[in-house]
C-alpha positions in Angstrom: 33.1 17.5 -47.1 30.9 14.1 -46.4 29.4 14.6 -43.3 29.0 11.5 -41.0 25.3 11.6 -38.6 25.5 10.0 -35.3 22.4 9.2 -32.5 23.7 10.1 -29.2 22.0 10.9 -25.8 23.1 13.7 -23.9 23.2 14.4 -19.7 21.3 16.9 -18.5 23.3 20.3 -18.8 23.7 23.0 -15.8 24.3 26.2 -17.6 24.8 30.2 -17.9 22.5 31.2 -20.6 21.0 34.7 -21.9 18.2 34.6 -24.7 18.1 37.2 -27.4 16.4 38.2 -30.4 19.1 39.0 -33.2 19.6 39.8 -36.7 21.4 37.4 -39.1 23.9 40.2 -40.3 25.0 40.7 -36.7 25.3 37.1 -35.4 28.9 37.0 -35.0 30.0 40.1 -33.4 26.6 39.3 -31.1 27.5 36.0 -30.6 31.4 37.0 -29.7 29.9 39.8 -27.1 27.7 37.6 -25.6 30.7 34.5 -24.8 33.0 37.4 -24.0 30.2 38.3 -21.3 29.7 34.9 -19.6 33.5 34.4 -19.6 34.0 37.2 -18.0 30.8 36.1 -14.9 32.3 32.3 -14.8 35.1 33.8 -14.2 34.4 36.7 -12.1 32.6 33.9 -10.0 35.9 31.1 -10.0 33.6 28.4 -11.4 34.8 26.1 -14.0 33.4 25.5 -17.6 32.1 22.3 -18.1 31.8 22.0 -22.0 32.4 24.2 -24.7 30.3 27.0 -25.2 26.6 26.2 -27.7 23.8 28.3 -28.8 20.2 27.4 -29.2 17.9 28.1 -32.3 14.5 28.6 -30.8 14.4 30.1 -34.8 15.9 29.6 -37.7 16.3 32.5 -40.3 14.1 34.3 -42.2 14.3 37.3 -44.6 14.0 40.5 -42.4 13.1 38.6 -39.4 15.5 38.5 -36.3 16.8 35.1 -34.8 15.4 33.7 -31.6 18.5 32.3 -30.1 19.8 31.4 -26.4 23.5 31.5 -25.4 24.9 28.7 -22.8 27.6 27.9 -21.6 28.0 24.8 -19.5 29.2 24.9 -16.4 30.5 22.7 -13.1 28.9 25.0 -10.9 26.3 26.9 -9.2 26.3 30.8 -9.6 24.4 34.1 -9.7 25.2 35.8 -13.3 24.6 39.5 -14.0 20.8 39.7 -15.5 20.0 39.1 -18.3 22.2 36.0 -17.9 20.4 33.0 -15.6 21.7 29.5 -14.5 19.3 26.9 -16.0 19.0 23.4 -16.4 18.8 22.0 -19.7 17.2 18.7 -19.6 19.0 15.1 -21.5 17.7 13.8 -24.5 18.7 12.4 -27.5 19.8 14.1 -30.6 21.3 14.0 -34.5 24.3 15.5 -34.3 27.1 15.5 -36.9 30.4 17.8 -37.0 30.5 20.5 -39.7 34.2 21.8 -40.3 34.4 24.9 -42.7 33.5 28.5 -42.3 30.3 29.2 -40.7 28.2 30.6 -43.7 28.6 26.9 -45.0 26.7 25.6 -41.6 23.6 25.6 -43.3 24.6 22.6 -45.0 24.8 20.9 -42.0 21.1 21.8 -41.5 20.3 20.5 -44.6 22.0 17.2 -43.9 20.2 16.6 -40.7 17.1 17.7 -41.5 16.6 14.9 -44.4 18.5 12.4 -42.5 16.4 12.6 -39.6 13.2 11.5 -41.2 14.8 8.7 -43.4 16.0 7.1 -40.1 12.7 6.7 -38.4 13.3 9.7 -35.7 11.4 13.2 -35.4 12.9 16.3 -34.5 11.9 16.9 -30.9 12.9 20.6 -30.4 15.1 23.5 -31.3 18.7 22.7 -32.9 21.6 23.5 -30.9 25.1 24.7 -32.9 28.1 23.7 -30.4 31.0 26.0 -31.2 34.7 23.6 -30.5 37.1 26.1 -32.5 38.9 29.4 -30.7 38.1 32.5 -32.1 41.5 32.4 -34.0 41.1 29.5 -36.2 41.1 29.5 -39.5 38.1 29.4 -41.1 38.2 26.6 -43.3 39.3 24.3 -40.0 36.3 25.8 -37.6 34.5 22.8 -35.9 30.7 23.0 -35.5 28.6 20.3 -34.0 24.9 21.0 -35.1 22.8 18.7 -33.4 18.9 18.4 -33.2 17.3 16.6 -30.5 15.2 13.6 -31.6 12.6 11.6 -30.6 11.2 7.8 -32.6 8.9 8.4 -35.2 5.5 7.3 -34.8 4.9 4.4 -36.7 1.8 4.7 -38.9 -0.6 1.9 -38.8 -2.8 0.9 -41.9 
């Protein structure tokens, strides 16, 4: 599927978010815990969501290493989540994002996409991707929508 890169800038972002180290075998039913979790606090706490739900790669994988990662969810909000969860701000910025739709072992593709695109279009990635999750648990897999975005700053312009 031809994927389709757009620049865009993104508002500052109030949310719920836990950080954990994790295996790549284990993502899913970690990542599925985890949303269930902060749900279940928003909830419990009669705030709103304010987005759909996006994890942070503060590392990306490697063989017999675990993943770095930070679970958010937006939200409308102020409230005090069961530790480990902590309200935090995440701050605007601009960022390559395209839409991936397929299963997620084909997200890497995505990665791969961005992370050539972004240099060839005079930008530099700026910090850790983000993977925004639009698709209910239930959906079929070849219809999941993924947003993987990386936040991006200008290139610096060499001078000779």
């Amino acid at each position: 599927m031809e994927h389709e890169v757009h620049v865009v800038d993104r508002p500052a972002l109030r949310v719920v978010a836990k950080r954990l180290q994790v295996g790549l075998p284990s993502i899913g039913p970690t990542l599925e815990r985890a949303f269930g979790e902060v749900y279940a606090a928003i909830g419990a706490a009669r705030v709103e969501a304010a987005g759909p739900p996006f994890v942070v790669y503060h590392s990306m994988p490697s063989p017999g290493e675990p993943l770095d990662i930070e679970v958010c969810s937006p939200v409308a909000g102020a409230l005090e989540p069961p530790p480990p969860w902590a309200m935090m701000e995440l701050p605007a910025g601009t960022f390559a994002s395209l839409m991936h739709v397929g299963p997620y072992e084909t997200v890497a593709a995505a990665y791969d996409l961005l992370s050539a695109w972004i240099p060839d279009h005079g930008l530099a990635i700026a910090g850790p991707p983000r993977e925004v999750y639009l698709s209910p648990p239930s959906t079929p897999p070849e219809r999941i929508q993924t947003i993987v975005e990386f936040p991006v700053t200008r290139a610096p312009v060499a001078v000779s």
